[in-house]
N, C-alpha and C positions, 0 to 999 in steps of 0.2 A: 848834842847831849842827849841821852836816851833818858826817858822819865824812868824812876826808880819808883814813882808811887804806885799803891795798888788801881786806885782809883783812875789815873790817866792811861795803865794798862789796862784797865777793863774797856775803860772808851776806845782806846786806837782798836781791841780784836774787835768791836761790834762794828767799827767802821769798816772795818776788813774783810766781815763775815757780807756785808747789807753790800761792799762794790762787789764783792764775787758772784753772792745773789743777781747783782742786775747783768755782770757781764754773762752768765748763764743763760739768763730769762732772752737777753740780743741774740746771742749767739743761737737758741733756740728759735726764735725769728726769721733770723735769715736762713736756719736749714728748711723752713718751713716753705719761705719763699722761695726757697731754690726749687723744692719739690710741686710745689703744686707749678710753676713755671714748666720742668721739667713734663709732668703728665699734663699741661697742658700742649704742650709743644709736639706731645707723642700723639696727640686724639687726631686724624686726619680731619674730620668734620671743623675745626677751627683753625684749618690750615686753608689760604688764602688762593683762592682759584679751583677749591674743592667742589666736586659735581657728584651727586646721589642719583639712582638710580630710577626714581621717582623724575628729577628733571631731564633724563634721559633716557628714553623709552629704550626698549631692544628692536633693533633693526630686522628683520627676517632677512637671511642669508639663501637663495636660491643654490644648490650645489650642480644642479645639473643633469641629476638624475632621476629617472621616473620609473612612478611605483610598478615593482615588480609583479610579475601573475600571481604571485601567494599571498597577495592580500586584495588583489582583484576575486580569486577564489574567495578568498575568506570572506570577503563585501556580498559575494554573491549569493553563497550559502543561505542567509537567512530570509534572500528574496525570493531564493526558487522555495524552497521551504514555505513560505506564505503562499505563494501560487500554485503550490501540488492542493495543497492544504483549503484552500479555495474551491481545485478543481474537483476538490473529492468530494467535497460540499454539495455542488451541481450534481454531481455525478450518484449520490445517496439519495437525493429528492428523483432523479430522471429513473433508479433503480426499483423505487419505494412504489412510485407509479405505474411503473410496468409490472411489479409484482403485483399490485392491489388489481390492474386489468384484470391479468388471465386467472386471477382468483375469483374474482366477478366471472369473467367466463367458465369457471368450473362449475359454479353451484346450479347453470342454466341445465335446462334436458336434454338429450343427446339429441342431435339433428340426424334425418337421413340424410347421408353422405349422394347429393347427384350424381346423377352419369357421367354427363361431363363437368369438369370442374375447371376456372380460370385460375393460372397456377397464380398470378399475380394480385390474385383478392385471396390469398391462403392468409397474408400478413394479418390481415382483418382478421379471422379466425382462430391465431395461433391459440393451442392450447382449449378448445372449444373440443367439447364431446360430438361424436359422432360414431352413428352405425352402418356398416357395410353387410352388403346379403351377397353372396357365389362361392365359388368354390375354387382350394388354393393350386395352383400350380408348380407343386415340390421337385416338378423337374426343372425348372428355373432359381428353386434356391440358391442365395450367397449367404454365405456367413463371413461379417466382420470382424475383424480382432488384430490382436487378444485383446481380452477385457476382461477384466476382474468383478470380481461377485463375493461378498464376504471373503477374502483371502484367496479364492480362487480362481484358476484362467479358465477361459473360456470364450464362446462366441457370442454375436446377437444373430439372431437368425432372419434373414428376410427376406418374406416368400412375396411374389404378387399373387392378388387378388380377383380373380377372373369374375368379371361381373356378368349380368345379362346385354348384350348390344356390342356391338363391336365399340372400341377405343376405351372403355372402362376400366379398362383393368388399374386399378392400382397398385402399393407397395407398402407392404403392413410388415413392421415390426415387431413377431411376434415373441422377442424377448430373451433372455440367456439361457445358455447351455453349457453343459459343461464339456472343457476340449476331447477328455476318451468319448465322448458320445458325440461327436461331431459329423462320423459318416454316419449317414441314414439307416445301414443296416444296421447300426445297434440298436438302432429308437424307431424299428415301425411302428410301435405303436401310438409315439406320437407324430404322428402325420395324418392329420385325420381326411377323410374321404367323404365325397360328395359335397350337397350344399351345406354352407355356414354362416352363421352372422357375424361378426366379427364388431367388438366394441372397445371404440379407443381415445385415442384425441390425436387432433388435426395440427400438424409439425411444419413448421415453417423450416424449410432447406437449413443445412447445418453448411458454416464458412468454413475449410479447411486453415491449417494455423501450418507457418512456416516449420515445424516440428515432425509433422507427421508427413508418412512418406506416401507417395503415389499411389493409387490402385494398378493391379496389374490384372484387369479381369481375363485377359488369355490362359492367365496362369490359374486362375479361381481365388484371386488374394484379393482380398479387400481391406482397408487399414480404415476407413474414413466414410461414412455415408453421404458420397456424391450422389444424390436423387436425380440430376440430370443425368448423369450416365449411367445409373441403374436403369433408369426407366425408359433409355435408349437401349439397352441392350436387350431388355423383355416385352419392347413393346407397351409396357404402359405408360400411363400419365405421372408426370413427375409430382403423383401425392402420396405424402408419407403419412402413415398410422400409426403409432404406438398402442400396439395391445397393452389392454390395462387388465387388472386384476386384483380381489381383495386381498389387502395386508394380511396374509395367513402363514403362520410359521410351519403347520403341519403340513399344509400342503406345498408348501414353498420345499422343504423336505422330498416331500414323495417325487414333485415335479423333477427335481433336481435328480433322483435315481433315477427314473423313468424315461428320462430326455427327453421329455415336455419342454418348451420354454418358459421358462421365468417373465411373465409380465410387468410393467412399470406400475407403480401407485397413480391412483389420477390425481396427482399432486403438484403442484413447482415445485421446482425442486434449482431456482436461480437460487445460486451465489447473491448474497451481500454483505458483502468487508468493509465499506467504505468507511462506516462510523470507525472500525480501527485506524484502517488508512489514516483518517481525519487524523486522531490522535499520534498518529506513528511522526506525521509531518509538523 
């Protein structure tokens, strides 16, 4: 029998409304629990016989192969780099000292240059002033070259030194010229006559360097001042002079029309690069 009152239809829809509500509220439940079951079932870390990276180190796998020369190059690079770089070091201190010597040797007074000289106490000497007294032997002239002099070719001229006494003679540098004035008929009047003093500094032999080519003295060609084979071939003693002369522009002018030689500064005049070096390496 269905109630017709208002009041027992009001009660059955609130009981209607409060079972729906609760089968809502379960039903919400169980999706709930399906889902969180679900992610957790999906997390590997809560899955059973699971191992992290942390309990298992990485193995080093050997392949078999060994490193290539370009990165033996590459490794090596900045060890020769430190040891140039080192060497230049040594090399700026051993430079610094040989310059500060022959500079100490310049400010001394000029020595007379002996008769005879031991070619092998020259090293002691280098760069030491000295004067020579006789007169020159211009039929023995050579000239070196070419060599360049502010922008220009030309030779050095090198006469020996006819002293007093037999074996004396040595081999004096007496400086550039320029190449049209190279035969003597153009420049008699610089070839001077009779006795002279001559003042210079004391040259320790010069090393020829794989670049530069042989002397050919049959031919009159000289590239290179070999002091042992000049001085074999004129008779004198294997010692070199550099005639020196004051830094004078006017006369460095006239000498140069004239075919005079050009004299060197009594100066060093050594190279030193190494501080760049240093830095370069």
């Amino acid at each position: 029998m269905i109630p017709t009152c208002p009041r027992c239809l009001l009660r059955r829809g609130q009981k209607s409304i409060v079972s729906g509500i609760r089968q809502t509220e379960l039903s919400g439940r169980l999706l709930r629990t399906r889902y969180n079951q679900t992610r957790l079932a999906s997390n590997p870390a809560d899955r059973e016989g699971f191992l992290s990276i942390v309990d298992t180190p990485p193995i080093l796998v050997r392949t078999g192969k060994r490193h290539g020369p370009g990165l033996i190059i590459l490794a090596l690079i900045p060890i020769t780099a430190f040891a140039l770089g080192t060497w230049q070091i040594f090399r700026l201190e051993w430079k610094s000292k040989l310059i500060a010597t022959f500079e100490d040797r310049l400010i001394k007074a000029p020595l007379p240059l002996p008769p005879q000289i031991d070619a092998s106490a020259i090293k002691e000497f280098d760069y030491r002033r000295v004067y020579a007294t006789g007169h020159f032997r211009h039929d023995q002239e050579m000239l070196i070259g070419p060599r360049m002099h502010d922008g220009n070719n030309g030779y050095l001229v090198i006469t020996p030194l006819e002293r007093e006494g037999k074996g004396t003679t040595v081999l004096v540098n007496r400086g550039w010229i320029s190449k049209n004035l190279s035969k003597q008929a153009a420049r008699q009047g610089a070839l001077p006559q009779g006795i002279v003093t001559v003042q210079g500094l004391l040259r320790e032999p010069w090393k020829k360097n794989l670049f530069t080519p042989n002397n050919q003295p049959n031919k009159g060609e000289f590239y290179f001042p070999d002091v042992e084979q000049m001085a074999a071939l004129t008779g004198s003693q294997p010692v070199w002079i550099e005639e020196t002369m004051q830094p004078d522009l006017i006369e460095v002018y006239d000498r140069e029309a004239k075919g005079v030689p050009i004299g060197r500064a009594a100066e060093v005049n050594l190279r030193n690069n190494h501080t760049q070096y240093i830095f370069t390496w």
